[in-house]
Each structure stands twice: as structure tokens, then as C-alpha cells.
C-alpha positions as CSV (number, residue, x, y, z in Angstrom):
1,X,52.4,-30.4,27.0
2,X,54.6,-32.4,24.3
3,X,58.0,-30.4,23.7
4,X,58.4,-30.3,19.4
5,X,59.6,-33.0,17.6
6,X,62.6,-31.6,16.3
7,X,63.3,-30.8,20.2
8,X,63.1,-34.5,21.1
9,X,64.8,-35.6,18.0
10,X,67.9,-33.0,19.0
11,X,67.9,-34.9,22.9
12,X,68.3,-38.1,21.1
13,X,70.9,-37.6,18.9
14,X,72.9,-36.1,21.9
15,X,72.5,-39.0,23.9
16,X,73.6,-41.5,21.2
17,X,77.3,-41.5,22.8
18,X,76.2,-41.6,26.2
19,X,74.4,-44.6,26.8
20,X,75.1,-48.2,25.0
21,X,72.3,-49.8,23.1
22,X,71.2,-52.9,22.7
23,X,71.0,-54.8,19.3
24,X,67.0,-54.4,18.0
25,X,66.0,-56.9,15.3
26,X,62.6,-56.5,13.0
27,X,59.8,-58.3,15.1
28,X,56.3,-60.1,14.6
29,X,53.5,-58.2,14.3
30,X,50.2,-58.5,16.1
31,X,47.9,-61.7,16.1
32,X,44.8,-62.2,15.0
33,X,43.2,-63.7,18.3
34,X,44.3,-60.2,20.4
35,X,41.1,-58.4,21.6
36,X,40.3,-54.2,22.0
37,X,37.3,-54.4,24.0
38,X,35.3,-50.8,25.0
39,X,35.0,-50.4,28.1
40,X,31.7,-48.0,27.7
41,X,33.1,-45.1,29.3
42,X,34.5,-41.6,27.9
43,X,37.8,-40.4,29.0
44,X,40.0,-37.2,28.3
45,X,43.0,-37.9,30.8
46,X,46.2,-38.0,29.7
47,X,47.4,-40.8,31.9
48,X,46.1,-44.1,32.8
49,X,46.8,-47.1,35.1
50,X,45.4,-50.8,35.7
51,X,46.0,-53.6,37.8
52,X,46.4,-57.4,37.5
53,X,45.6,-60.0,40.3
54,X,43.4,-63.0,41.1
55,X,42.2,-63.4,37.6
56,X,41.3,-59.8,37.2
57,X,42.4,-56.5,35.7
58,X,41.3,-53.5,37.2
59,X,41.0,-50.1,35.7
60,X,40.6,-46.4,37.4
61,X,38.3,-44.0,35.4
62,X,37.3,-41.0,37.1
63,X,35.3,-41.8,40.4
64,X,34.8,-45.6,39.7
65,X,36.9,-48.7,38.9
66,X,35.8,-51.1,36.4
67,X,36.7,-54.5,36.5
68,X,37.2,-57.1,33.6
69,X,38.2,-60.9,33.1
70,X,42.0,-61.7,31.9
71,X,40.3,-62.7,28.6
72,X,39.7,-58.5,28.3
73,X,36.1,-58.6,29.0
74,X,34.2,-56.6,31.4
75,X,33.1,-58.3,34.4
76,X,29.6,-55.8,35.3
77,X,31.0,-55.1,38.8
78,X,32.6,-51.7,39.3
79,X,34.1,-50.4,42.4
80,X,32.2,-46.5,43.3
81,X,32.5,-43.8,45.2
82,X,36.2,-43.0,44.5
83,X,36.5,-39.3,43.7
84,X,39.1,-38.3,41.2
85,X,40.8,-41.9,41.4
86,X,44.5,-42.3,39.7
87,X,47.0,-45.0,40.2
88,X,46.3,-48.7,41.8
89,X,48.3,-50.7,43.0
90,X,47.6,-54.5,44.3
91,X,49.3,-56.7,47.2
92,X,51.3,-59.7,46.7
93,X,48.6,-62.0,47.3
94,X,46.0,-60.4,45.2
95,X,43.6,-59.6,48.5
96,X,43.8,-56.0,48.6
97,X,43.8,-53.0,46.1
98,X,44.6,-49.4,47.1
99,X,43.5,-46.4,45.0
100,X,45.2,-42.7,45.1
101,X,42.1,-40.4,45.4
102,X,43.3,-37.1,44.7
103,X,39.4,-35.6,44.8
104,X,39.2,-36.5,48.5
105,X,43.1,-36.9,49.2
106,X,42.6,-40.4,50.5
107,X,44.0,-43.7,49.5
108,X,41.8,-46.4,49.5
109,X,41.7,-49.8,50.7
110,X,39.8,-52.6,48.7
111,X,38.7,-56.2,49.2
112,X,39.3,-57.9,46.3
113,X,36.9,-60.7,46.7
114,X,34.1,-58.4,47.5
115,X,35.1,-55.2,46.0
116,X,34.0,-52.8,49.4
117,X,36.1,-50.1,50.6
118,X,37.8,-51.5,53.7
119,X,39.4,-48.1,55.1
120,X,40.4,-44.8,53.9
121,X,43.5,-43.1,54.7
122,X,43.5,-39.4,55.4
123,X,46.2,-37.7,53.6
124,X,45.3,-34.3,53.8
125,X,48.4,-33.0,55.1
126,X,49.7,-34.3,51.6
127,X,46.7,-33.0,49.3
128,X,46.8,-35.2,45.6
129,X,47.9,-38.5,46.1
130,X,48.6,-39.6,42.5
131,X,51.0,-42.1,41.7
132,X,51.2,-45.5,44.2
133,X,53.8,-48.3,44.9
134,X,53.7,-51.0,46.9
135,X,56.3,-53.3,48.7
136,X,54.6,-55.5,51.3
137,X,53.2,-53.7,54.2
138,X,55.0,-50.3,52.7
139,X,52.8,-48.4,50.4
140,X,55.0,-45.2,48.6
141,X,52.4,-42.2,47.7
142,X,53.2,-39.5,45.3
143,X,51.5,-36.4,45.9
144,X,50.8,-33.0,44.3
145,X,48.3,-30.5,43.3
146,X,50.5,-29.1,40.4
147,X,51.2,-26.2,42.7
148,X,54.9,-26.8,43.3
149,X,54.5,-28.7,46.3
150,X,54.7,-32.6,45.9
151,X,56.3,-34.9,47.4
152,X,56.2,-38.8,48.6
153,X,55.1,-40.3,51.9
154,X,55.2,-43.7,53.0
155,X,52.5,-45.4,55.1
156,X,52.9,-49.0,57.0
157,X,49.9,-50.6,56.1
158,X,50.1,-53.1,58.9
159,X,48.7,-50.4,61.3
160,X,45.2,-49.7,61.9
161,X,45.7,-46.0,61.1
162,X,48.6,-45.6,58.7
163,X,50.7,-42.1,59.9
164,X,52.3,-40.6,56.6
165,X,56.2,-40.4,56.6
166,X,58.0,-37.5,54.7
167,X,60.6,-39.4,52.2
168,X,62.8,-36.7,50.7
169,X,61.9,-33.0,49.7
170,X,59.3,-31.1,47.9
171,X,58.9,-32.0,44.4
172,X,57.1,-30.0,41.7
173,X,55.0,-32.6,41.1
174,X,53.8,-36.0,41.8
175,X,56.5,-38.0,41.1
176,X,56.2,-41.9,39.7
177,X,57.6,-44.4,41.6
178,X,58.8,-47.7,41.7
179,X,59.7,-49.8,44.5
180,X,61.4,-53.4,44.5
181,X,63.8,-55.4,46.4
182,X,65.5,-52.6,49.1
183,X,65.2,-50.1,46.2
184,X,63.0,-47.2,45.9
185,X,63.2,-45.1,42.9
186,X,61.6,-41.5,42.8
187,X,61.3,-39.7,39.5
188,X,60.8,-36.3,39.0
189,X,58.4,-35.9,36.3
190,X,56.8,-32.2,33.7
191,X,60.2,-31.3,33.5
192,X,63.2,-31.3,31.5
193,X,66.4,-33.3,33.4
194,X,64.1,-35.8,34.8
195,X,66.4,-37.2,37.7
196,X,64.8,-40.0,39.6
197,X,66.2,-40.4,43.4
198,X,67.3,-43.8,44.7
199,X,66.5,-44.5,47.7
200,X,67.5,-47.7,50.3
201,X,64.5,-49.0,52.3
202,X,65.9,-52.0,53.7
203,X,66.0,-50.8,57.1
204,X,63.0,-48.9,59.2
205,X,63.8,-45.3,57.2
206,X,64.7,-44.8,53.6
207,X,68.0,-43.8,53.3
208,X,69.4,-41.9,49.9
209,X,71.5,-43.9,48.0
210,X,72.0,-40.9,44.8
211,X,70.6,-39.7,42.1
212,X,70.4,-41.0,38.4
213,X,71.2,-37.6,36.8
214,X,68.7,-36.7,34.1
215,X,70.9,-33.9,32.7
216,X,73.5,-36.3,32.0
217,X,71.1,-39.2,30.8
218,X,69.2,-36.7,28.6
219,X,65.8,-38.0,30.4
220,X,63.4,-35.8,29.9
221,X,59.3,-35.8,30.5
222,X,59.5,-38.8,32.7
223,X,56.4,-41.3,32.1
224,X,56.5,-44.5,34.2
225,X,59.3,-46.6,35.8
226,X,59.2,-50.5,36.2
227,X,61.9,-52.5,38.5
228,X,63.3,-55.8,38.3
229,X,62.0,-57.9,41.7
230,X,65.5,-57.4,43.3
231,X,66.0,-53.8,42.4
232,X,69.0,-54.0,41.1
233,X,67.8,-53.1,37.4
234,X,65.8,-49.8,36.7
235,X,63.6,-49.1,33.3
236,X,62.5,-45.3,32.3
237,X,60.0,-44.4,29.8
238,X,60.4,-40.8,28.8
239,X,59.7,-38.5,26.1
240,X,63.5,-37.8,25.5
241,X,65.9,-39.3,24.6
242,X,63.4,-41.5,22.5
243,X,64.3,-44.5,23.7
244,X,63.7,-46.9,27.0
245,X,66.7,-46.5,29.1
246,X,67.7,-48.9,31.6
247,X,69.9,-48.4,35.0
248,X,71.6,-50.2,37.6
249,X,70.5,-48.8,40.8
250,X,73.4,-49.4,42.9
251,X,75.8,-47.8,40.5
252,X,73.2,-45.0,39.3
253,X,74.9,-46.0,36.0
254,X,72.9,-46.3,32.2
255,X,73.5,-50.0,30.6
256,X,71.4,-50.5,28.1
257,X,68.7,-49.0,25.7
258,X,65.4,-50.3,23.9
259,X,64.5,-49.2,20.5
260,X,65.0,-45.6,19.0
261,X,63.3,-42.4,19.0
262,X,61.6,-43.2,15.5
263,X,59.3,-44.9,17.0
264,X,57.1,-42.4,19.2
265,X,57.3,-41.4,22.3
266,X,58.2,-43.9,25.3
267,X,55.4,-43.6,28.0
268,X,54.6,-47.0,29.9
269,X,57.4,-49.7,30.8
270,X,56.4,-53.1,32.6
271,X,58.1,-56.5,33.1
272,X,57.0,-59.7,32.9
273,X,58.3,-63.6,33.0
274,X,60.2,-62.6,36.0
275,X,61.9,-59.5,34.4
276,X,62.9,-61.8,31.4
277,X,60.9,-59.3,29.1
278,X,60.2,-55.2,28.6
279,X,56.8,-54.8,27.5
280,X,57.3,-51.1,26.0
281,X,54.6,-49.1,24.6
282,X,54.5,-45.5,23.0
283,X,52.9,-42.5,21.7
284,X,52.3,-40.5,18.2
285,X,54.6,-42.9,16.3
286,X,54.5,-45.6,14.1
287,X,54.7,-48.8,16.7
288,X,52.0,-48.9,20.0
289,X,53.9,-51.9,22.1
290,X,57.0,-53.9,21.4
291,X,58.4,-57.0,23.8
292,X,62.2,-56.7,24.3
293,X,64.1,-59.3,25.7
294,X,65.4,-57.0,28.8
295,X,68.9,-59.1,28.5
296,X,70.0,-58.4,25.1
297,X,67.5,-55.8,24.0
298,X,66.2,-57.5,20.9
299,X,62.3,-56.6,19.9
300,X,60.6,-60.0,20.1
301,X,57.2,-58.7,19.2
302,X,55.7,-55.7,17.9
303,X,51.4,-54.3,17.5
304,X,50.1,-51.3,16.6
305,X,46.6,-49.8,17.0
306,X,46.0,-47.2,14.6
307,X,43.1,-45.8,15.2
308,X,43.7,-45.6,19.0
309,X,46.5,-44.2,21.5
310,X,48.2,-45.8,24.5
311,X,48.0,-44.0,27.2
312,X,51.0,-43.5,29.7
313,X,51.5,-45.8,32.6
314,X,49.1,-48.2,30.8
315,X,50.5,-51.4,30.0
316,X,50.9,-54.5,32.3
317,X,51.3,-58.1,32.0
318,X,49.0,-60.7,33.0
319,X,50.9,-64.3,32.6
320,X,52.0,-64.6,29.5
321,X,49.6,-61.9,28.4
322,X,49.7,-57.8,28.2
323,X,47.1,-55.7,28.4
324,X,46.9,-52.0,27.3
325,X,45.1,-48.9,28.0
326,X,43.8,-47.0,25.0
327,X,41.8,-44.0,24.2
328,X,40.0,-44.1,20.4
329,X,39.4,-40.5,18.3
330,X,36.2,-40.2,20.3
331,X,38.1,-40.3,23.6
332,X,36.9,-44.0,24.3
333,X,39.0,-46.1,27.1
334,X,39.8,-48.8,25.2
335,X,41.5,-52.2,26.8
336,X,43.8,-54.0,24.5
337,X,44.9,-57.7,25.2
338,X,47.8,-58.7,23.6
339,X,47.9,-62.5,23.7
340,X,51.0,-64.8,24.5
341,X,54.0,-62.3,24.0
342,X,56.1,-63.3,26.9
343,X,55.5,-67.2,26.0
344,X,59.0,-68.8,24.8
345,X,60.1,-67.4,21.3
346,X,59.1,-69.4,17.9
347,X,61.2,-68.8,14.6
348,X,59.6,-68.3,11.3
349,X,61.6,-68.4,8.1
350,X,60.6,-67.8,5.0
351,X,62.4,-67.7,1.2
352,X,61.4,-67.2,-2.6
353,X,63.0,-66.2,-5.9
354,X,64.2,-62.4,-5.7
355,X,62.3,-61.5,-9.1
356,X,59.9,-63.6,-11.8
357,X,57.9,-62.6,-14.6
358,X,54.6,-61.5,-14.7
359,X,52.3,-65.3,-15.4
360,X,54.9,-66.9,-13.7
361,X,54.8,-68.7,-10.5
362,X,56.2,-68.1,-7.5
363,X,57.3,-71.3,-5.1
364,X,57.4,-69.6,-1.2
365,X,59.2,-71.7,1.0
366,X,60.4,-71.5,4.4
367,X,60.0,-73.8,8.0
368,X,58.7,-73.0,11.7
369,X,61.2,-74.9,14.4
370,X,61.5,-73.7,18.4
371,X,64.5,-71.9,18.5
372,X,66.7,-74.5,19.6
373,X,65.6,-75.8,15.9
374,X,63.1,-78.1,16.3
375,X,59.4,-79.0,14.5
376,X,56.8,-77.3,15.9
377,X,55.1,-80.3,13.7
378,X,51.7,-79.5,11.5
379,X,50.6,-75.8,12.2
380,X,48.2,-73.5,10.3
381,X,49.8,-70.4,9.0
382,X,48.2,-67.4,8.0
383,X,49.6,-66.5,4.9
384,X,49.0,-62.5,3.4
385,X,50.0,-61.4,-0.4
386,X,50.2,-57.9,-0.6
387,X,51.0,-56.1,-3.8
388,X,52.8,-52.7,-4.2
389,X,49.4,-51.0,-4.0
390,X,49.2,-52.0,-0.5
391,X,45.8,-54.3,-0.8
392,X,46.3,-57.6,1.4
393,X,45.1,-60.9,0.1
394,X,44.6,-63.8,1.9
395,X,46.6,-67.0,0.9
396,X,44.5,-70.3,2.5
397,X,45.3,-73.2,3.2
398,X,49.0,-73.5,4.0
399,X,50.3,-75.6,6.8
400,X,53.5,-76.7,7.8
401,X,54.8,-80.2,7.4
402,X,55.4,-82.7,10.4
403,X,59.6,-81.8,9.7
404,X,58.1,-77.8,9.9
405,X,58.8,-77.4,6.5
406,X,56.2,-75.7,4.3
407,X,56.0,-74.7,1.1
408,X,52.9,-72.8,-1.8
409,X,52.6,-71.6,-5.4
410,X,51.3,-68.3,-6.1
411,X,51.0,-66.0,-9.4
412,X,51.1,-62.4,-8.7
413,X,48.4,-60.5,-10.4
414,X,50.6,-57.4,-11.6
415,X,53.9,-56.0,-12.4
416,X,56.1,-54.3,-9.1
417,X,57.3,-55.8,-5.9
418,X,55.0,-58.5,-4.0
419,X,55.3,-59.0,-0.4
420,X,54.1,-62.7,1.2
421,X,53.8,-62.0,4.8
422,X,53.7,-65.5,6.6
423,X,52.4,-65.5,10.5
424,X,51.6,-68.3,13.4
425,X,49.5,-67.2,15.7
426,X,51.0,-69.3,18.3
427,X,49.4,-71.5,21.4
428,X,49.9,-72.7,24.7
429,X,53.4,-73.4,24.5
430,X,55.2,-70.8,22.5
431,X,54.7,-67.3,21.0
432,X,53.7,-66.5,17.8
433,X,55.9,-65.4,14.8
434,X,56.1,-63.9,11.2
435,X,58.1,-63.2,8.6
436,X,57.7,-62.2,4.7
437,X,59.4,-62.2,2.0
438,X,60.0,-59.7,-1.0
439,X,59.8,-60.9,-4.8
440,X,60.1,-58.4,-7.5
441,X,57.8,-59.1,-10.6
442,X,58.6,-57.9,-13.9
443,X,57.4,-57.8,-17.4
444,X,59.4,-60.4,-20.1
445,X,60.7,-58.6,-22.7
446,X,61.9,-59.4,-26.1
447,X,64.3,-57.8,-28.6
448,X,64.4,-58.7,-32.3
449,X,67.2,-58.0,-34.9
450,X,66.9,-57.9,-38.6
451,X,69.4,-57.6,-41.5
452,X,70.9,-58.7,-44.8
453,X,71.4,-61.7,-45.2
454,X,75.1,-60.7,-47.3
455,X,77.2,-58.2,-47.1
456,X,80.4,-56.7,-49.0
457,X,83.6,-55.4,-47.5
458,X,83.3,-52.0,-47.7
459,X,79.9,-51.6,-48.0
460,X,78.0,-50.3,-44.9
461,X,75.2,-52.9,-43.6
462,X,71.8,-52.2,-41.9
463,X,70.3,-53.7,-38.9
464,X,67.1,-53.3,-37.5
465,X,64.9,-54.6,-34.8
466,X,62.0,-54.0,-32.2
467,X,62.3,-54.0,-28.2
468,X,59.3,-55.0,-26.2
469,X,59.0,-54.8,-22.8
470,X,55.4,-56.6,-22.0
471,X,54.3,-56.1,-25.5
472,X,54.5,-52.4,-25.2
473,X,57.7,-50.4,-26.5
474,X,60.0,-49.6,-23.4
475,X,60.5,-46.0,-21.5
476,X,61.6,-43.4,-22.9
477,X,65.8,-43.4,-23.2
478,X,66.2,-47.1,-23.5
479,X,69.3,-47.8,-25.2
480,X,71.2,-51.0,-26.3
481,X,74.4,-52.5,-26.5
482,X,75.7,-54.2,-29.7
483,X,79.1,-56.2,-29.8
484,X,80.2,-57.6,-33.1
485,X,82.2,-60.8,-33.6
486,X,84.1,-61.9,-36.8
487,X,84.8,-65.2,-37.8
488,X,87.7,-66.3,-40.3
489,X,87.4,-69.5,-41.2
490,X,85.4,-70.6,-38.4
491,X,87.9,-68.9,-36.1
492,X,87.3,-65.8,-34.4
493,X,88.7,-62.5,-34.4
494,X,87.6,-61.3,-31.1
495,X,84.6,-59.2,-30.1
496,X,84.4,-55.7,-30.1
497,X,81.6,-53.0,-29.1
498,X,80.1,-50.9,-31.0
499,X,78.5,-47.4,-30.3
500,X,75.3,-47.7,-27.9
501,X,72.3,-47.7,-29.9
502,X,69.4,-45.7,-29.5
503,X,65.7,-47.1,-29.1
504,X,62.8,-45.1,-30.5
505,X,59.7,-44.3,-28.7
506,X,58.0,-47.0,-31.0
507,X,61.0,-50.1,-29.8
508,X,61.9,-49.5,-32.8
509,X,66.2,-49.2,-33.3
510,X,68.6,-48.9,-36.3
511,X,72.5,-49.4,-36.6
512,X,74.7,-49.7,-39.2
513,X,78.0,-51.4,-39.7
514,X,80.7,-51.4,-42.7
515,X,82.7,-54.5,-42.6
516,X,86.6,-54.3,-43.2
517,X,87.6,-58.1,-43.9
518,X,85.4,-60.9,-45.2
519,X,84.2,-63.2,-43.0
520,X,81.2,-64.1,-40.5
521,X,79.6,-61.7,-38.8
522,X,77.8,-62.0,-35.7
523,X,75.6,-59.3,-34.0
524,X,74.8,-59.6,-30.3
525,X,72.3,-56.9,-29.0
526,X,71.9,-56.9,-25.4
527,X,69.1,-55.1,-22.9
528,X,69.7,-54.7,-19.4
529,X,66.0,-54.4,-18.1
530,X,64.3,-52.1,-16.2
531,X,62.3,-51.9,-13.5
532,X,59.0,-53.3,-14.2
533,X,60.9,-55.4,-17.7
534,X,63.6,-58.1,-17.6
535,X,66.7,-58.0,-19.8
536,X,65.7,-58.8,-22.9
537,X,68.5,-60.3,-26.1
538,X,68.8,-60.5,-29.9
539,X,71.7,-62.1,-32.4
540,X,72.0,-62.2,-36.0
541,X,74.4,-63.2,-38.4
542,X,75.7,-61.8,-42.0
543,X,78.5,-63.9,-44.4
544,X,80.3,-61.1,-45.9
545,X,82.6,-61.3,-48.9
């Protein structure tokens, strides 16, 4: 069960000085040619798996596996009789798949290209097989019937019956695991201080090489581990301290971070591109799955799914591709494809005039290059208005230039702040990318000042006037400033201010002013705007003898 925010909030802010984080920048948001697809079946588990291989993704529910295309869409073939089924995971060459079975305590071996059973191995002796990793011929099983007595055995698949090897102690539950390179990482998982055990299996019998503390970490609630293809590099997903942590496996040390705990809790972690990305995705926050580059931590890409939440251990990539388990309101599995994130990066830029008037228009500019700099040449972009009220209205027909340069006219409908939130859905070659721009839209106003057109030193004068702020008077408290200039002989005397002058509720104002010397008097009134007016500005002149 989820520990309370304020809980997890407290673990993160303690772990701020312990671990160093990596620089996260805003990121594109989700494309338009990404696909949910329901998979017809009803689920209420709280975790999830799937597998990638030979063109395929495969996905556990219950007793069956269902199997779809890498475009997201089921295939018709499902893979049967697999009681309480959990965690896959798939050989190097795609050929076989092996399924924990915790209703029959088995693990199952499956032919890929016909989808049979092959063989079942007995685990018995090490009831719950949950959690699977696979290096080889060395399959890693996590056990555990939520009874305090889990652990992890290792099987050498090469042998026609498969003997189970103890690999540490008991654990309190099925741990998740990772293996890679010589590395095998066990983590302790339904409890607080998290520690995940390092093992070395480069020789015939894993040897301990320490533990990554999760006391001292602050990992807590431990979701899903991914390694780098060495095993040099380690990536956690926990509940606490909010963020994706990454280790070094030989030093047990924490380098780096991945986002912050505002954005819900972390729950599945995979690479992809050769460990060049992080595909991170989370629960009961505001973002589903972001793509960090796993060298310098900056979000590359970001998607949500509102109506629908990721479920732990459920994200993988396929190619340049990453597909996520989801379960709807209704407790529908959901699979998510998220097209083209780990392709290489595209930069968007886009520009327009902080502020305008209302019936003005507004020139949006801004250019799509590689990030080297370069044209992408002509591409469509998808171009979004959206007003403070939050309504979205599509722009059509913008394209960029040969040079990447593109540029459209637009005249907001109201008063307030206007987003235009540009976005290229990418190709082939590189990923997509967005970006928007702010412009703040404002009524024109106008002041007025009236007076006599003579005056006599000594005698005070009146001044009058009317403020407008889109042809209505302004809010309440709006107040103006006067300064007063004399003139001699054509030569002046120097400005001064005068007292600030009150505006009625009507935009009406009044001020009065007794002159001391003759001369040329000019009035200056000034307005400095508010938020839905512009400044607005009124003179007048008086010859006084």
C-alpha cells in the first residue's frame, strides 16, 4: 500500500544533499501518431510486465499471454494455460520466452515462432516465482508467497532439467532483479530502506560484491531496476525519494538523478539505444513517461495519459519505440506505443511579441534545424492556439521553409495570455519536438485631458479628462500621474510632479493647478496599464499670464 504523500515528499527532501542531480530541461509532449490500443481484457493487478522480440510484444495477464504487433496491435494468438503468470523475460535471439508461474510454481519455457510450451520447470521447493532475469543460459528467479520467505535461485537453462541454485538469503519478498554484464542486482522490495544486493556472476557461483544501502539512499518501495549491457550502471525506480536514481555497481556509489518527486511516483525504468536513453514512467502525478538522456539527465520527451495509469514494471523499448502498460478507470489493460522517442533529438524554436492589443496581430516565428543546426527542410507543423480559458484551437497550414524557418499571423480572440504551442511529429530519421510561446494580450486604452485654454498667475486652473481601458472605465483604484512643465520664453523651467490623481469609477478624473509665474504650461498625464489594459497617455497645454 502507497505510504502518504507528505511521507514521500519528507524522503525526498532529505535526500536532496545526498545524491547529485542531473540538469532537467521542459520536454516535448506526446505525438499525435502514438497509439492506446485495448487489449480486451480486465485487470486489477498492481504490477505488470511485457516483452519485446522478433517483431513482437508480449504481455502476461492472468493465466494467458497475449501477443501484439510492434505497431501496438493485437496479433489473435495468445499463449494458455499459464496459471497466475507474472514476469517474462526473452533470450537474446528472440527464440525463447520464459514465464514465472506463481499458480503452479513453475517457469515456463516458450517457442517463440510457434507459441507451445517447450518444458516446465519445477520450482516447488521455491513456491512463487515472480520476478525473472535472464543473462544467456542463466535465468535469475525471484520467489515469494508474501509469507516472509523469498528469495532468488538461478537455473542453467542449457540443462535438460534445470536444478535451482540458492543465491543469497531469505528475503521478505520476491525481490526484482536485474542482471547484465557480470552484474546481478537484487532488490529488496514492500519495504522501507530498499537495499538491492550486488552480486558478481562472472565465474560458475555468484559471488557478493555489497550492498547499495537504501537507508542511506533514501530508496524506499522499490519498483523495477534496469542495467546498462555492461553492468557497470544501475537505474532504480522507487516510490521515495521521488526521483530515478542511478548507481555504479562496482562502487555501490549514487551518480546521478532523473526528474523530481513532483512528478508522481517512479515505478518502471528501461533503456534503450544502447543505454543512451531512460525511458521513465510513473504513477498518480502529473507526467506518465519521460525519455532522459541517461548521460546528462535532461528530459528529451514527455506524454501523459490521463484517463489511464502505468502500471509498475511496464514500460520497454522496441527500436526506437516504447511501449507502456496501462490500466483505464474500468480496470482495462491498456497498451500504449509511444512512437520514435529514442530517434536522434530535433530542435524547435519558437518567438513572438511578449504582449499586443486586442484586434492586433500576432507574427509567430521560430525555425526546426537537427541539433547540430541544420534544416530539416519543408516539414508540416502542428500548430495549437490556446487561450487562458484553456480551449485549444488548431492553427493549419504552417510549414517550415527549405532554410527551417517558419513563420504565421494570428489575432487572438480575447483579452489575457495566449499560448501557441508549435509541434513536429517527427519521421524516420529524428524525433519529434515542440515548443510554445507566451503572448500577453491586452485592451488599448486611451486617456483624455481637458482645460482652459488661459490661465492667470494666481488663479487655480482645472483639468479634466476620461480614462478608457477597452472603452470601459478602468478597475477600481486606478490612479494617474501628472507632471507639469513651464516654459519661459520658449525655455523650460524644468518638470515637476504633481500629487497622484485619483480616477473615478466612471474614468472620469479632476486636478487642479494654480500657476506661480506666467508662462507655458504643459500637462503630461501618464497611465501605467494594467493587466488586461495598456498604458494609456494624455497632454495639454495652457498660456498663462
Amino acid at each position: 500500500m502507497r505510504h502518504p504523500l507528505v511521507r514521500r515528499l519528507a524522503a525526498h527532501c532529505g535526500a536532496v544533499g545526498l545524491i547529485t542531480g542531473l540538469l532537467t530541461v521542459a520536454a516535448p509532449a506526446a505525438s499525435a501518431a502514438d497509439t492506446t490500443t485495448d487489449l480486451g481484457v480486465i485487470s486489477d493487478s498492481h504490477t505488470a510486465d511485457l516483452a519485446i522480440g522478433g517483431g513482437r510484444v508480449f504481455v502476461p495477464i492472468d493465466d494467458r499471454i497475449i501477443v501484439a504487433d510492434t505497431g501496438g496491435n493485437p496479433t489473435g494468438d495468445v499463449v494458455t494455460g499459464l496459471p497466475g503468470i507474472q514476469e517474462l523475460a526473452m533470450n537474446a535471439d528472440n527464440t525463447r520466452l520464459y514465464a514465472a508461474l506463481t499458480g503452479s510454481h513453475e517457469v515456463a519455457e516458450i517457442d517463440t515462432a510457434s507459441l507451445a510450451v517447450t518444458r516446465r520447470i519445477d520450482l516447488s521447493a521455491h513456491p512463487c516465482p515472480f520476478t525473472l532475469a535472464l543473462l544467456g543460459e542463466r535465468l535469475w528467479v525471484g520467489h515469494g508467497c508474501d509469507d516472509g520467505h523469498g528469495g532468488v535461485v538461478g537455473l542453467d537453462l542449457s540443462a535438460a532439467t534445470p536444478a535451482p541454485v540458492a543465491v543469497g538469503g531469505e528475503h521478505l519478498r520476491a525481490p526484482v532483479l536485474a542482471a547484465a554484464g557480470d552484474t546481478l542486482v537484487v532488490g529488496r522490495t514492500g519495504i522501507y530502506h530498499a537495499d538491492m544486493l550486488v552480486y558478481d556472476i562472472g565465474g560458475d557461483t555468484p559471488e557478493p560484491r555489497g550492498t547499495i544501502d537504501g537507508k542511506k539512499w533514501r530508496m524506499d518501495y522499490l519498483r523495477d531496476l534496469a542495467l546498462t549491457s555492461d553492468g557497470t550502471t544501475l537505474f532504480a525506480a522507487a516510490d521515495a525519494p521521488g526521483h530515478f536514481a542511478r548507481y555504479d555497481t562496482r562502487t555501490l556509489a549514487a551518480t546521478g538523478t532523473y526528474g523530481n518527486g513532483w512528478d508522481g511516483y517512479p515505478s518502471a525504468v528501461a533503456l534503450g539505444s544502447g543505454g543512451a536513453y531512460v525511458a521513465a514512467g510513473r504513477q498518480w502525478g502529473s507526467t506518465d513517461l519521460t525519455l532522459y538522456d541517461a548521460a546528462t539527465g535532461t528530459a528529451m520527451f514527455s506524454a501523459d495519459q490521463p484517463d489511464a495509469e502505468l502500471l509498475p514494471d511496464g514500460v520497454a523499448f522496441s527500436g526506437p519505440d516504447v511501449f507502456v502498460l496501462l490500466r483505464s478507470p474500468a480496470n482495462r489493460l491498456l497498451l500504449w506505443r509511444v512512437t520514435g522517442v529514442a530517434l536522434p533529438a530535433s530542435n524547435l524554436t519558437v518567438t513572438a511579441p511578449a504582449r499586443t492589443y486586442l484586434g492586433s496581430p500576432v507574427t509567430v516565428e521560430g525555425r526546426l534545424t537537427r541539433t547540430d543546426g541544420k534544416a530539416l527542410g519543408l516539414k508540416p507543423l502542428a500548430v495549437t492556439r490556446r487561450p487562458i480559458d484553456g480551449t485549444k484551437e488548431p492553427i493549419t497550414g504552417v510549414t517550415t521553409q527549405k532554410n527551417g524557418t517558419f513563420t504565421f499571423q494570428d489575432t487572438p480572440p480575447d483579452i489575457g495570455e495566449v499560448t501557441y504551442l508549435v509541434f513536429w511529429d517527427g519521421d524516420d530519421r529524428y524525433r519529434r519536438s515542440s515548443a510554445s510561446v507566451t503572448v500577453t494580450v491586452r485592451h488599448i486604452s486611451n486617456l483624455t485631458m481637458n482645460g482652459p485654454q488661459s490661465g492667470v498667475v494666481g488663479t487655480a486652473m482645472e483639468l479634466t479628462g476620461v480614462l478608457a481601458a477597452g472603452g470601459k472605465p478602468p478597475s477600481p483604484g486606478a490612479t494617474l500621474t501628472v507632471q507639469r512643465s513651464v516654459y519661459v520664453d520658449n525655455v523650460s523651467g524644468g518638470s515637476v510632479k504633481l500629487p497622484p490623481v485619483s480616477v473615478n469609477a466612471d474614468g472620469t478624473y479632476t486636478f487642479t493647478d494654480t500657476p506661480a509665474i506666467a508662462g507655458r504650461y504643459s500637462y503630461l498625464a501618464l497611465w501605467s496599464g494594467e493587466a488586461t489594459a495598456g498604458p494609456a497617455k494624455a497632454t495639454y497645454q495652457i498660456m498663462v499670464e
